[in-house]
Every structure is written in C-alpha cells, then in structure tokens.
N, C-alpha and C positions, 0 to 999 in steps of 0.2 A: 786308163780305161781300156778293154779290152773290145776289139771293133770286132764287125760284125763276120770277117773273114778269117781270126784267129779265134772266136769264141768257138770251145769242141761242138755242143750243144747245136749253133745254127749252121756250123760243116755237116753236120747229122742229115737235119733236116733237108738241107738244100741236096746233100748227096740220093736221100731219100728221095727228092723230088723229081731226080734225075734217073731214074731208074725204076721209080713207080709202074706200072703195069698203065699204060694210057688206054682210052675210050678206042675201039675199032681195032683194036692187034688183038692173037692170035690168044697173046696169055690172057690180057682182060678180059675174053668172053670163055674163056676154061674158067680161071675163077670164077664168075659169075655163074658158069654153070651147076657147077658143084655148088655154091650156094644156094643157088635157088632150088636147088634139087630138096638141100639139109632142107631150108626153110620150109619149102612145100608138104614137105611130107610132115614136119615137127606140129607143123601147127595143123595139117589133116588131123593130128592123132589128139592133140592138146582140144583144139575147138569143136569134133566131132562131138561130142557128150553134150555141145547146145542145141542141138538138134533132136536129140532123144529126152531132154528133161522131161516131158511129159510123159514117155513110155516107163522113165527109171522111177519117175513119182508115181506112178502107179500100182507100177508093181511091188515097188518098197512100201507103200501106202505114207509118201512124206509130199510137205509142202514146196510150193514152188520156188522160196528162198532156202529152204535144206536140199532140195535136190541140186539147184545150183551149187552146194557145195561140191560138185561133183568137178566144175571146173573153178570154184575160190582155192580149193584145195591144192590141187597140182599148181595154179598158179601163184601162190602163197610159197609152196615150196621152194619154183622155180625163181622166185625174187628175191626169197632167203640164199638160195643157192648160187646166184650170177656173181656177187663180190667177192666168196670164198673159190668159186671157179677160176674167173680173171686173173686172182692170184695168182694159182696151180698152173695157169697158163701161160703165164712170165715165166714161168721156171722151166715148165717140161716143153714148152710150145703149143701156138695155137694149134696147128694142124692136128696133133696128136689129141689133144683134149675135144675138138669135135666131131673127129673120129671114134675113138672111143662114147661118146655120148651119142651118135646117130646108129651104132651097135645097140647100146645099151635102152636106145628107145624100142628097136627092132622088138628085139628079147621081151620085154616087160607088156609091151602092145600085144604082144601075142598073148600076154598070160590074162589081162583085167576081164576081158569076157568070160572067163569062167570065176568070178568072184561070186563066193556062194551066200553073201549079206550085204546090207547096203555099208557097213563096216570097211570089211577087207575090200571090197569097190572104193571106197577112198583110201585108204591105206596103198591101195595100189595106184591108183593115181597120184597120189602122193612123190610113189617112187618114179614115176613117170615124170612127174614135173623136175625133179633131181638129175635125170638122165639130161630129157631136154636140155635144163638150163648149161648143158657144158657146149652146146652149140651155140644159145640166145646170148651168152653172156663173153665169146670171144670171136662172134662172125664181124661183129663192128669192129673191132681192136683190129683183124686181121686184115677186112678192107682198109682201114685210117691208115695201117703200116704197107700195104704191098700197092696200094692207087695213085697213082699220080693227082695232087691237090687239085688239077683242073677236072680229073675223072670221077672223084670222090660222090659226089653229088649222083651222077648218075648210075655208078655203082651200089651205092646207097639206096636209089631208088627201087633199081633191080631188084639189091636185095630184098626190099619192104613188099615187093610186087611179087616177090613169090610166097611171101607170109601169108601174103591177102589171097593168090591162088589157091596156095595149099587150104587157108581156111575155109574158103568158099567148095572145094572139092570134097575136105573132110564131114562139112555140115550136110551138101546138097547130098551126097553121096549115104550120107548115114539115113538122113531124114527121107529118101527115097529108099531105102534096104529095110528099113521099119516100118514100110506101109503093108507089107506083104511076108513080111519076117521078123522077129524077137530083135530086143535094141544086142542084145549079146551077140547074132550074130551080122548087125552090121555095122557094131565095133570092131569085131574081126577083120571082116569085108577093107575096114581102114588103115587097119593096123598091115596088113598087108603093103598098103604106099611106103611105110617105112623103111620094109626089108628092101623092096625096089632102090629107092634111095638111097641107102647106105650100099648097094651096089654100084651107084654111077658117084656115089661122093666120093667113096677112097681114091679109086685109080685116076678121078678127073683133076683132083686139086692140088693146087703146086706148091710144092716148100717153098714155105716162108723167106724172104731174102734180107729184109729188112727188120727182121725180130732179131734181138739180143737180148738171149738170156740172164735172168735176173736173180740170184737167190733169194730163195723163200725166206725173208726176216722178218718177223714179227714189229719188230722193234722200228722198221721202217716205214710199218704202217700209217702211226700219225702223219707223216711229212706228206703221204702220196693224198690222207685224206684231207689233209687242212686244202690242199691245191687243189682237187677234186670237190670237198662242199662249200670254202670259203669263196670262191670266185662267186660276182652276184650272177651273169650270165650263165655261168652253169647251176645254179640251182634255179634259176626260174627255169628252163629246160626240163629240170627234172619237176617239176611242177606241174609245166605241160604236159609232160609225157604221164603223169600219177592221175592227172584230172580227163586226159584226151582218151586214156583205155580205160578208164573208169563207167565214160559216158557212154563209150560205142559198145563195151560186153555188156550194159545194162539196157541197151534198144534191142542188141538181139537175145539176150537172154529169156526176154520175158515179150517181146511181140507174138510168138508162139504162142503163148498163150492166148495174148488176144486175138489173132487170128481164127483159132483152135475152136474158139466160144461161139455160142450160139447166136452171138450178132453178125460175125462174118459166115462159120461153119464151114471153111475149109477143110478140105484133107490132109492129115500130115505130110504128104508128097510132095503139094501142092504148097503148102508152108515151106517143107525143106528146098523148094525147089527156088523161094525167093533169094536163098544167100547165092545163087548163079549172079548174085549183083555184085555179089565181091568180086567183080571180073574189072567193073567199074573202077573200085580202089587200087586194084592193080595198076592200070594203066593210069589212075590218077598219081600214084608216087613214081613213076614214072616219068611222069610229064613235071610233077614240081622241083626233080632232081635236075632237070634240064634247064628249069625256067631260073633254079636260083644260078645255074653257071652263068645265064645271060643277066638276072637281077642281081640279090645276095637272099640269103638267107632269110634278115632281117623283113624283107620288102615281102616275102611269098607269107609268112609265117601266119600271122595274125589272120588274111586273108581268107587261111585256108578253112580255119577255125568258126570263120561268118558262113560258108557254105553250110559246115554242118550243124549250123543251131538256125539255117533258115529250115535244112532235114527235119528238126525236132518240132516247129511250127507246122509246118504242112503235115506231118505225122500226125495231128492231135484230129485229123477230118476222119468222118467215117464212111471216107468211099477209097475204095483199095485201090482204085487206082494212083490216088493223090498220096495215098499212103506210101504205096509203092517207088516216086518220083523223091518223095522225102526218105525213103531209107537210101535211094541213090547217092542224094545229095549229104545223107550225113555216114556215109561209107566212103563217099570223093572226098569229106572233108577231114575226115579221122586221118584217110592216110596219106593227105598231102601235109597233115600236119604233124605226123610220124613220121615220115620221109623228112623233111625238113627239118626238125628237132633232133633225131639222130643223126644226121649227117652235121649238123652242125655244131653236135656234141663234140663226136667225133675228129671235128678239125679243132675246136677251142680245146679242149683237153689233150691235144696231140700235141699242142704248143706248152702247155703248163706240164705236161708230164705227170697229168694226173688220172686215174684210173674212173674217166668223163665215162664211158660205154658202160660198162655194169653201174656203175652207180644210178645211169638210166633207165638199164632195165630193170633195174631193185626196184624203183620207185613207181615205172611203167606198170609191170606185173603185179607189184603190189595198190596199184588202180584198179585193174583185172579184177585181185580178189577182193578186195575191199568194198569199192565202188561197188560192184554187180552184186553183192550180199546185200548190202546196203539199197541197194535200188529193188532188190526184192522184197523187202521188209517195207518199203515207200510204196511199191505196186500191189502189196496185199494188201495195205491200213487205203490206198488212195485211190486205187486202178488208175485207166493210161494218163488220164487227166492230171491227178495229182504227179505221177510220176514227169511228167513231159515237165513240169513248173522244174523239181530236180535235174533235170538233165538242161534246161536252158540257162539254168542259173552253173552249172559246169561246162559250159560251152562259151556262156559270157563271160566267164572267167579265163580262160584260154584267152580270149580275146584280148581283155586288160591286158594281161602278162606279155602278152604276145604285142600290143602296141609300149607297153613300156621298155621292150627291149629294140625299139626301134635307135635308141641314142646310146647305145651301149657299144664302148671302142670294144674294136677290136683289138687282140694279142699286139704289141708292137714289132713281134719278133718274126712275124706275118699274117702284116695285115690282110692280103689276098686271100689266104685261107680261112679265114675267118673274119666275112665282110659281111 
C-alpha cells in the first residue's frame, strides 16, 4: 500500500497547502480584489434587467413571465456554458479565460441597449450570458487552486460578497436611471461598471501557481464526471445551489411588481432602491465563510437556509415594512447558503479531482433560469400568496438536504478540508 507521503496525488495537495495564498498577506487581498472587481461588475450587468422588467414589458407590450425571459435567457446560457468553459480553462488557464470573458462582457454590454426588438434583446443577452460564464465558471476553481485550505472559506465568501454587491448596484442603479430615463439607457449607465472592471481585473490578478495544465480530451470526460456527479455530497450541493437561486431570482423578479401595484403604489425608484439590501447578503457570505472556519460547513449550511424561508413568511404581510425585514432575511439567507455550498463544493471536489465548481454553477444558474420562469407562470395563475406557498416549499427543501448532509464523511484524503 502506498502511504500517504509517497502517494503523488496527496504530495500535490499538501504542497498546495503550503503555498496557498493565506487570509491577511499581500497576494490574498490582490486576488480577492480582482475578483471582486470580475464578480461585481458580471453580475451589475447579468441582474440589472430585474430592475427594469416592468419598463421592458411595457414597451415590448409582453407579460411579466416573458419579460423575465430577459434574465432566464442569459442565465440558461450562462449554465449551459460554465462546464464546456472549466474545460477550456484546464487547458489554456484560469486567468486567461476570465480575462478574456470580463473583456468580452465589456464589448457586448455596451451593444444590448441599442437592441431594436424584444428578439435581438434576448439574443443579445444570451451572448452576454456566454461571455459571463467564462468568469462564473473558473473563479472558484482558481480560488480552490491558489487559497490556502484554511483561507478558502473566507475567500469564498469575499468572493460571493462581491456577486451580491455587484448585484445590488446593477439593480438599485438601473431601477433609479429608469425613473427619469428609458431602461436602454440605464442598461448602458451599467454596462459601463464593466469596462471599469476589466480595467482593475487584468493588471490586479496573479498567475496561477498551483494550476497544471491539462489537455483537452474528450475521451477523459466520463472519469472527471462520474467523480464529479457520483459522489452523494456533491450532488446534494448542487441541489442546493439549483433550489437556493431558484427561490431568491423568483422573490426579486416579481416583488416589483407587487410593490409597483396599486396596493403598495411605489415608485420605480423607490422599488429599485430596495435591492440596496443586497448590501446585507454581502456581508452575510462574509460572515458564514468565517463561521464555517471556526464550525465546518456541515453546521452553518442548513441554518442558513431557515433564515431565508422565515424571509418568505414575513413577505406574505401587507405592510412594507415587515416586507422589507423579510427580504433582508431571505437575501442574508440565500447567500450565506451560496457562500457555504460553493466553498464547500470547492474543497470536496478539490479532493476527488472532479470538475465540483462548474458542475455547481450549471446547476445554480440553471435554478436562476428555470426556477424564476417558473415562479412567473405561479405569480400570474396565483399572485404573492400562491407564489410565497412555491417558494417555502423551495426553501424547506434546502433545509432537508441541508440536514441530511449533516453525517456525510468527509474526503479521507482531507478530512480538514472538507469538515
């Protein structure tokens, strides 16, 4: 038998953990920057359009589950597109492929405001969702490889905390530029954070040290996937992560509306002006990337997922304040459960050597588009009432999966990384 200091595989690992980028030095918060930069800006440009679905259904004269298609679309692509990217990125390197994709959002962002039907508007979100995904689909791969196993968590968190930034900026940002201006141009207005970005990504983020290129072989594929879907902790993850963006693009998708309506009779401003709660989310994956260093994974997870289905209860009042309290709570609880799930992907798929990070976001994003189409089609036949039953019975759900992987071993080959 081969022990654990001549196996090449756990010399990898262990060298890797030795050379990982740690929490507080000079490279960890460069990497971090630049990623939060990418994230900030990809998902300003990806979740701006939920802020404007009223203005786009209006003027295309379509319904509030077809205008959604405006973000099922890009996000459909972007989930299609995170497994064949990962690939591409074994081969040529992370850096380069989200490089090239925080360009290639730049470019494209610039052009969907001038889409002259509500056609080529999706069509071009579409390509937008394609560029995106070559960021979404290897920023995890590239923290799991360059972080120190004790950092991961909190880098992770970072990460997830500038996703929530960026989206709360792209929304509050759009849905305040369309109270006083056409949605075309304050998609532009957004699209704009991009180019920003892809100016402080390139020069901030550091080659890879710990990537070793892979050739692209088709034929290698089964082996990466059987280790990647067969393990039962990683697919309830991705479970999570399919049911947890499902629930939370389908509360803000369509709350707009009901705020919008004659029973509350806000201003669109005033509505865009509530995703300034993604600030909350922020610092909530934040806080549960720190708490699983001090718990594990296992212990935060399920937790996080009760916050945000007590959100969906207290949503169902019709006083905006209480309203308000429960979108807190199920935006604290979406991304302490995104934080958690990815970071934990992350380390269990770093040990099996199996392509855990896209396989997550395939399944995440295709929640996004799936879920939030679907909760449109529930919110026209149901309004908030019927809808809120949909969304707690997707959050109860979290919750099982999330207590049933409470006795799940960990990797043997480190158990610390994945506790």
């Amino acid at each position: 038998m081969i022990s654990a200091s001549e196996n090449p595989i756990t010399r990898e690992l262990v060298a890797a953990d030795e050379v990982g980028h740690r929490r507080g030095t000079r490279e960890f918060r460069r990497v971090n920057l630049a990623l939060v930069a990418g994230a900030c800006a990809t998902f300003a440009v990806l979740y701006s359009m939920q802020a404007l679905f009223p203005a786009v259904g209006r003027q295309f004269g379509v319904s509030p589950a077809i205008a959604s298609l405006t973000l099922s679309v890009p996000t459909a692509v972007l989930a299609l597109s995170t497994i064949p990217l990962a690939a591409v990125s074994k081969t040529h390197g992370r850096t380069k492929v989200m490089s090239i994709s925080i360009v290639a959002t730049a470019v494209i962002g610039l052009a969907v405001p001038f889409a002259p039907s509500f056609a080529v508007l999706l069509v071009l979100r579409g390509l937008e969702g394609c560029a995106l995904a070559g960021l979404q689909a290897t920023a995890m791969s590239y923290l799991s490889e360059e972080l120190h196993h004790s950092s991961l968590g909190s880098g992770m968190g970072l990460y997830v905390a500038g996703t929530a930034f960026g989206g709360m900026l792209g929304r509050t940002l759009a849905g305040a530029v369309v109270d006083f201006a056409s949605w075309r141009v304050a998609l532009a207005t957004v699209s704009v954070l991009s180019v920003f970005a892809a100016v402080v990504f390139i020069p901030t983020i550091l080659p890879s040290r710990n990537f070793r290129p892979v050739p692209l072989r088709f034929a290698a594929a089964p082996g990466s996937g059987s280790r990647t879907f067969s393990d039962r902790g990683l697919t309830a993850l991705y479970v999570i992560g399919f049911l947890d963006m499902a629930g939370f693009v389908t509360v803000y998708n369509y709350l707009g509306y009901r705020l919008l309506s004659p029973e509350f009779g806000l201003s669109q401003a005033l509505v865009g002006a509530l995703f300034v709660i993604y600030v909350t989310g922020a610092g909530a994956s934040t806080v549960a990337g720190r708490l699983v260093g001090v718990f594990s994974y296992r212990a935060v997870l399920w937790p996080s997922a009760l916050v945000a289905l007590a959100g969906v209860v207290l949503m169902l009042s019709s006083h905006v304040a209480v309203i308000v309290i429960g979108l807190v709570l199920v935006t604290i609880g979406f991304f302490a459960t995104h934080s958690v799930a990815s970071g934990w992907v992350g380390a269990r798929s770093g040990q099996l050597r199996g392509s855990g990070p896209a396989a997550y976001l395939f399944c995440y994003y295709l929640g996004s588009s799936i879920g939030g189409t679907v909760g449109g089609v529930w919110y026209g036949r149901s309004g908030w009432n019927g809808l809120s039953i949909y969304l707690a019975v997707i959050f109860a759900a979290i919750i099982a999966v999330g207590v049933s992987l409470r006795h799940l071993r960990p990797i043997a080959s480190s158990p610390v990384a994945d506790r």
